[in-house]
N, C-alpha and C positions, 0 to 999 in steps of 0.2 A: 251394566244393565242387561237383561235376558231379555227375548221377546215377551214373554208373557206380562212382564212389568210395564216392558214399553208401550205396548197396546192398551195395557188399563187403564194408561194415563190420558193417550187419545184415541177412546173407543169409537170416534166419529170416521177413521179415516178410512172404510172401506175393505180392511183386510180380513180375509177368511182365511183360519187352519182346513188345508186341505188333508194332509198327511206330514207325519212327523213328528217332531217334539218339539213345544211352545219353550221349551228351557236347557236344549244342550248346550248350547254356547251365548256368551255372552257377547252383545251387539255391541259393534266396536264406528263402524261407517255404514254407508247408504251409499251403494253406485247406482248408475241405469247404461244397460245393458243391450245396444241395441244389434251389435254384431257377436253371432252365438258364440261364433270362437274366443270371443275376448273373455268369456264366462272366469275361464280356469286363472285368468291372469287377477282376478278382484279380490283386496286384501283380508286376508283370513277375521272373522267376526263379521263380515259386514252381510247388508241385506240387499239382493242382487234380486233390482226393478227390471224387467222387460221389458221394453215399449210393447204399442202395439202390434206392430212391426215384429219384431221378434217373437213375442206369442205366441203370434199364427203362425210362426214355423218351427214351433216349441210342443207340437205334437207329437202322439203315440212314441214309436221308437226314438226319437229328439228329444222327446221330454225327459227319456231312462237315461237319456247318454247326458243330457245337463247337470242332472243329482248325481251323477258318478263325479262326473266335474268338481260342483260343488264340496260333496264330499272331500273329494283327495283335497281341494283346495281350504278346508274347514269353515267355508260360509255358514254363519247361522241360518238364512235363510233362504229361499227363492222366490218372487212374486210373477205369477203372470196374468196378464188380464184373461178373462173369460169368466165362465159362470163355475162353481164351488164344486169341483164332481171330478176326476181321473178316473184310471185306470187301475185296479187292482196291484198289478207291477208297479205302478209308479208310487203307490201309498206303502209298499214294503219297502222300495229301493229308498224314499225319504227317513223313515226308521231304520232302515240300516245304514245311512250316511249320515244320522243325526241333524240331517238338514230340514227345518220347517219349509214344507210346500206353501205358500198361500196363493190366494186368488183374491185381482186385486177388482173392484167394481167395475163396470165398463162404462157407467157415466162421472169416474176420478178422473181427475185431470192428472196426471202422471207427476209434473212437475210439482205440484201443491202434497201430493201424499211423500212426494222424495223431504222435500222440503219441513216437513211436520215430523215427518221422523229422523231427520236430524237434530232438528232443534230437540224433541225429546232426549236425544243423546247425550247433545251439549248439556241438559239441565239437567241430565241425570248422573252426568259428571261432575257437576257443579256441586249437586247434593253431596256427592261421595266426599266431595274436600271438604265439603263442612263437616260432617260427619268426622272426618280425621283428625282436622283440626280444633272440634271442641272436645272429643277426646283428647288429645294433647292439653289444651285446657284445666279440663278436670282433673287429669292426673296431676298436673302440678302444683293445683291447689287441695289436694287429696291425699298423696302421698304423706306427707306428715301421722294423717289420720289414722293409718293402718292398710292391711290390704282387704277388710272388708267393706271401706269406703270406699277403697278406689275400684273394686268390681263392682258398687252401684252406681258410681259414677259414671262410669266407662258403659255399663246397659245402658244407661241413658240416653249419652251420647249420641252413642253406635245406633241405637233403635232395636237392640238385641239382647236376652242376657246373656252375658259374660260370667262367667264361675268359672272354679280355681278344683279338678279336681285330675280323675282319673277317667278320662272320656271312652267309650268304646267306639260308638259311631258320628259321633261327633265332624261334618265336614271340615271345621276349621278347628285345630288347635298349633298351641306353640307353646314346647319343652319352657319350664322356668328351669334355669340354670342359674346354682352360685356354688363356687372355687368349682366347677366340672364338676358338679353333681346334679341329675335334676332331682328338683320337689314339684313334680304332678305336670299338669297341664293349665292353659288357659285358654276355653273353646267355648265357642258361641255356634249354635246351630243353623246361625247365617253365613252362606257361601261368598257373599262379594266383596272385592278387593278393600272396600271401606272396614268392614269386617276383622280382615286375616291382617290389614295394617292396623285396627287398632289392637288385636289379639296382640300381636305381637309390643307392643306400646306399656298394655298393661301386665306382659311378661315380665320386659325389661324392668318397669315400676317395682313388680313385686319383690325381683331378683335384690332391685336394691335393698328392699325393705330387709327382706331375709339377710341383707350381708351386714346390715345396720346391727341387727338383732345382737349380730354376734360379738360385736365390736367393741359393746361397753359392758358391765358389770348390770347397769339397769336395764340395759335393752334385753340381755338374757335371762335378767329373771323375768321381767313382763311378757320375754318370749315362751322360755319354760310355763308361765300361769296359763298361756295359751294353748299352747302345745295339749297340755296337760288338760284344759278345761275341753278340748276339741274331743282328745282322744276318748273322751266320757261320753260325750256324744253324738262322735261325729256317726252315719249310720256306716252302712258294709262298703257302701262306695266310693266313701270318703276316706276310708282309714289307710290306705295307701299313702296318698298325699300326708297324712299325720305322721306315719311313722316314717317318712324320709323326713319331715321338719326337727324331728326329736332327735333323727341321726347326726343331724349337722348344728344341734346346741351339745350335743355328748348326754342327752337321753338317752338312759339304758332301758328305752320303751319296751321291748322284746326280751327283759330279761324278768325276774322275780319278783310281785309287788305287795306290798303291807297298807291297807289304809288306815286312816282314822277319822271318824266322820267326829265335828263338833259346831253344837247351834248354841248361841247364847239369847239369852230367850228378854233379857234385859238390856241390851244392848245402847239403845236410845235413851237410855235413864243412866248411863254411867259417865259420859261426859256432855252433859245438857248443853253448851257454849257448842260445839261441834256438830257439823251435818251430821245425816245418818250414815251417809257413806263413806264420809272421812274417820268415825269410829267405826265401822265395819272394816276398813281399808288399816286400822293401827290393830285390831282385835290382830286381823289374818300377819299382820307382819309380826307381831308377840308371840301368837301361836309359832310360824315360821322357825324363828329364831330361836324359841326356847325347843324345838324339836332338832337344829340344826346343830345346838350346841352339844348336844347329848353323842350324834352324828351326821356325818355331812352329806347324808345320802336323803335325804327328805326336800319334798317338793311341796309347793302350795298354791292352790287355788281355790276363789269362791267360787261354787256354782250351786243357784238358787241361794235356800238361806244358811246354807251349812259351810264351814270351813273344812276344807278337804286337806289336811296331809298325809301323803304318797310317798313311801319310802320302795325305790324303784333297787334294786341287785343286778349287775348282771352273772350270765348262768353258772360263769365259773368259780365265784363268790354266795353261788345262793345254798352252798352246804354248809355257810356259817351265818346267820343272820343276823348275828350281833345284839345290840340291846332288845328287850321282848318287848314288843310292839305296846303291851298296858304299859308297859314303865316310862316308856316317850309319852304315852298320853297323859298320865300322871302328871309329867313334869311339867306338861304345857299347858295343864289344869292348874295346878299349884304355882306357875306361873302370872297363871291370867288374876288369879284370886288376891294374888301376893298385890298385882297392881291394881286390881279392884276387888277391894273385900265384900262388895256387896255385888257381884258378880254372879249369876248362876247361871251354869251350861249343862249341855248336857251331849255325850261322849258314849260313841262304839268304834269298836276297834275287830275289824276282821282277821281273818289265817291270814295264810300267802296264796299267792295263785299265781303265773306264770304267763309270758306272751300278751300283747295290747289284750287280748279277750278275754284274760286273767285278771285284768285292771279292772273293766267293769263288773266281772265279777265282786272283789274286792271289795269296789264300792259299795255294789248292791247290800254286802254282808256287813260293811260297817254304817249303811246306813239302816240296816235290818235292828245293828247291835243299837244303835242310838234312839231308835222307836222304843225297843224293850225300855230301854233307859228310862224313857220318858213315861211309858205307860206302869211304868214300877216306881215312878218319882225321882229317881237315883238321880238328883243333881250332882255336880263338879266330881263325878266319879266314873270311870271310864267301863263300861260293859263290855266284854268279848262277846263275837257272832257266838250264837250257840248253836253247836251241829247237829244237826239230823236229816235223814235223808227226804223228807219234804220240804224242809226251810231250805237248804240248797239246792232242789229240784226248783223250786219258786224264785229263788234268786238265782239260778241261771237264767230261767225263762225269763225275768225282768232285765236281764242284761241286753236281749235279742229286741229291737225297734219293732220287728213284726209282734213279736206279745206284747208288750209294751199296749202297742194300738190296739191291738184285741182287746184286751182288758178296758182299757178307757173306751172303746168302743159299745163292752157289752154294759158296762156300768153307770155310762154317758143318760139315761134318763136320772140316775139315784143321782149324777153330781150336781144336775140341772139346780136340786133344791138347796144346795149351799155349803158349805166344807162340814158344820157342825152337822148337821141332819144329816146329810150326805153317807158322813162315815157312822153316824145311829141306827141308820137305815142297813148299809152295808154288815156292820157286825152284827146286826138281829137276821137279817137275810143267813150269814155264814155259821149261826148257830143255831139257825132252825136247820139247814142242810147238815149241818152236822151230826144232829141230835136225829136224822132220818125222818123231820116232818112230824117229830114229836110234839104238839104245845107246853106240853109237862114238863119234860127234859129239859127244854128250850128255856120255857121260865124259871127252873131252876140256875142256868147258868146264867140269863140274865137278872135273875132276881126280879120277876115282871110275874104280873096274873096271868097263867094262860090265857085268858080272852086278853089280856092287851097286847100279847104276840101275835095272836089269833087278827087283831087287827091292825098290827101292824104290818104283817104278811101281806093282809088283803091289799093295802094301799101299797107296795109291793110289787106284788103282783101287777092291780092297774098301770104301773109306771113301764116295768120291764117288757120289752120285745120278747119273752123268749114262754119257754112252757116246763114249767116245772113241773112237768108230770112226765115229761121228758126226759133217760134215763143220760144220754149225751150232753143237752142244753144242761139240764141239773149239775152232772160234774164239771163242766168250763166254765159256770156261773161259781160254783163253789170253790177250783181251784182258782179265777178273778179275784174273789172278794177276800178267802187267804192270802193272795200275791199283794192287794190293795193293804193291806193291814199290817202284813208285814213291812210297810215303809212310813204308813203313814200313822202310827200310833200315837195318840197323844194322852196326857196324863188326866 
């Protein structure tokens, strides 16, 4: 416990910050101090009472030679009776000995403020072991769960949160290690020993989780769905930790990646006796398997509604690519069909791209190909990204979490009114900008009266923060509502 916590607990006992810092060391005991010389001898952490007696001979030059004392001896504090106020010298020599000056009231009774601030001690010991030990607790009813239960459990606990990443200044962290390699950190931005013993607690937890992963047939492929579902979105600071996780299942994260994005849009209507997730959870394992057979480099995961398979190369393999990415989609379409003939999905299939930052690309493009699909009607038939140099200036920008937000941010009043109007509203916006503000043009492409463009603009306009008359706001509104549409097309 610091001083500053000890004090707030009992703000009644009389102590004044004269000079120094309320928090460099953590308060360990309480002496009283009535022969000067005994100062340097008092156990490092502790808070060094003066009597009365001592005090009054704890003046001007006395008082610079006690904080040197202190100092070297690394007391958190020094108290002496008198009124709130030193000398200049003595408020530097505090801040450069890290030692808290205080002043303690001169109607305290010496014995009763000694006395108050140990029991704080005691009870604030007392806290830390719980704190420990219901982390201990949690994790062992937690672990099973995974390790993003056991990091909420472990905040809990601790009274802190605890994440699993790449910390920069992070006071407390602790390396996860498994076989001597690590994957990331786990650090909480609280300093006390409660803290960095349960940091450490929920290291250990994870390290095991990760060595589990690797151990069975099942645990690495629910490892790889993870892996694989992170690296999609984990943001810039997270992707560290992801691709040490993908090193140690034999993820060739860092090498050459194919996707193919697929939604089946009937899902709940093809085995009506089954939840929705247990048909969602048999679609993604048929998909899987009929892309693994073809070859054994394909990975799968749901994320959102779409089944994602990821055929990962690495670099010294990616100048043969092997089967062409439509012909795997084909198979997994012809597949799905074969075991439900009243089946329809619907299938894009991006290039290749390169390094975790190539994935999300990847994806952006096969879920770019899978909108086409859908707003062309193209069921159980697989569409390639189609290239050009705006569709992939859009989908890179959709890969980066900062546009990402930007765009939801700027479009955040049009989504307010509901996903159908939402996207009504957006594709008339993106063709009146494109058409230069024309109402003519405009309704030509949307087959609308120019006065109903006319008024759909206006209601529009009252929603959106921004000014289209404005030649900046206009192009980031227009390259938004392109980026929105390119993912979100529907038939």
């Amino acid at each position: 416990m610091r001083l500053d916590e000890l004090l707030r607990q009992e703000p009644s006992l009389g102590l004044t910050l004269v000079g120094g810092p309320w928090d460099a060391r953590a308060v360990e005991h309480v002496v009283i101090v009535d022969d000067l010389t005994e100062l340097g001898r008092a156990p490092r952490g502790a808070i060094a009472i003066l009597t009365r007696h001592a005090s009054a001979l704890a003046a001007d030059y006395q008082l610079d030679l006690l904080l040197r004392r202190a100092g070297e001896a690394q007391l958190a504090a020094l108290a002496t009776y008198g009124p709130p106020s030193t000398s200049a010298t003595a408020i530097r020599l505090a801040d450069r000995t890290r030692v808290a000056l205080l002043a303690v009231a001169p109607d305290r009774d010496l014995s009763e403020v000694a006395f108050e601030l140990e029991r704080n001690i005691r009870s604030g010991a007392d806290a830390m072991l719980r704190r420990v030990v219901a982390t201990l607790a949690v994790i062992e009813h937690t672990e099973q769960a995974g390790v993003d239960s056991i990091l909420l459990a472990a905040s809990e606990a601790l009274g802190t949160e605890v994440r699993l990443g790449e910390p920069r200044d992070a006071p407390t962290r602790v390396a996860v290690m498994v076989d001597g390699r690590r994957h990331g950190y786990v650090f909480a931005e609280a300093a006390d020993a409660a803290a960095g013993i349960g940091c450490r607690m929920v290291a250990d937890a994870i390290a095991r989780v990760r060595g589990a992963e690797r151990s069975s047939p099942e645990g690495r492929a629910r490892a790889r769905a993870e892996v694989l579902t992170d690296a999609l979105n984990a943001p810039a600071d997270r992707l560290t930790d992801v691709i040490n996780r993908a090193r140690s299942i034999d993820m060739p994260i860092e090498g050459r990646h194919t996707v193919i994005a697929l939604e089946v849009d009937n899902a709940a209507d093809l085995v009506g006796a089954l939840p929705t997730g247990d048909v969602e959870e048999m679609l993604l394992t048929l998909a899987h398997g009929a892309a693994e057979a073809i070859e054994p480099r394909w990975y799968a995961a749901r994320v959102d509604a779409a089944i994602l398979l990821v055929r990962m190369q690495r670099r010294a393999a990616a100048g043969s690519s092997g089967v062409p990415a439509t012909d795997v989609a084909e198979a997994v379409i012809d597949r799905l069909v074969r075991q439900f003939p009243g089946i329809r999905t619907f299938c894009g299939v991006s290039d290749e791209h390169d390094a975790p930052a190539g994935l999300k690309t990847a994806a952006g493009e096969a879920r770019s190909a899978l909108a086409t699909a859908r707003a062309a009607a193209r069921s159980n038939a697989s569409v390639m990204f189609q290239d050009s140099t705006l569709r992939r200036v859009l989908v890179e920008l959709l890969s980066s979490d900062p546009a990402r937000a930007s765009v939801n941010e700027l479009l955040a009043p049009l989504d307010r009114l509901g996903p159908r109007r939402a996207r009504t509203a957006v594709r008339t916006l993106q063709v009146y900008l494109d058409e230069r503000g024309s109402l003519v043009r405009a309704g030509r492409v949307l087959h609308l009266h120019p006065n109903a463009v006319a008024y759909r603009i206006k209601g529009i306009r009252a929603k959106l923060d921004v000014d289209l008359d404005d030649a900046d706001q206009r192009l980031a509104l227009q390259l938004a509502c392109r980026a929105r549409l390119l993912t979100t097309a529907r038939a």
